[in-house]
C-alpha positions, 0 to 999 in steps of 0.5 A: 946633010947635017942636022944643021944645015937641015934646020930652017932659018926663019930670019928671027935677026931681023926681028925686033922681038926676042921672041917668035911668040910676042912677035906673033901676038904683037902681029895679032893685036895690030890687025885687031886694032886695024880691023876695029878701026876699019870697022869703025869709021865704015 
């Protein structure tokens, strides 16, 4: 086996971020939103 066929596809096409790191922080800011909102209205 190659290195590239080693490599792990994390399926970043799909993304509509350019990178992994604002996805992830974007991810982090909804579920502050959601969890703020939850508590909220709770």
């Amino acid at each position: 086996m190659t290195e590239e066929q080693k490599k792990f596809d994390r399926g970043s096409v799909l993304s509509i971020f350019g990178s992994d790191r604002k996805e992830d922080f974007m991810a982090l800011v909804f579920a502050l939103i959601i969890a703020f909102a939850v508590y909220v209205t709770y």
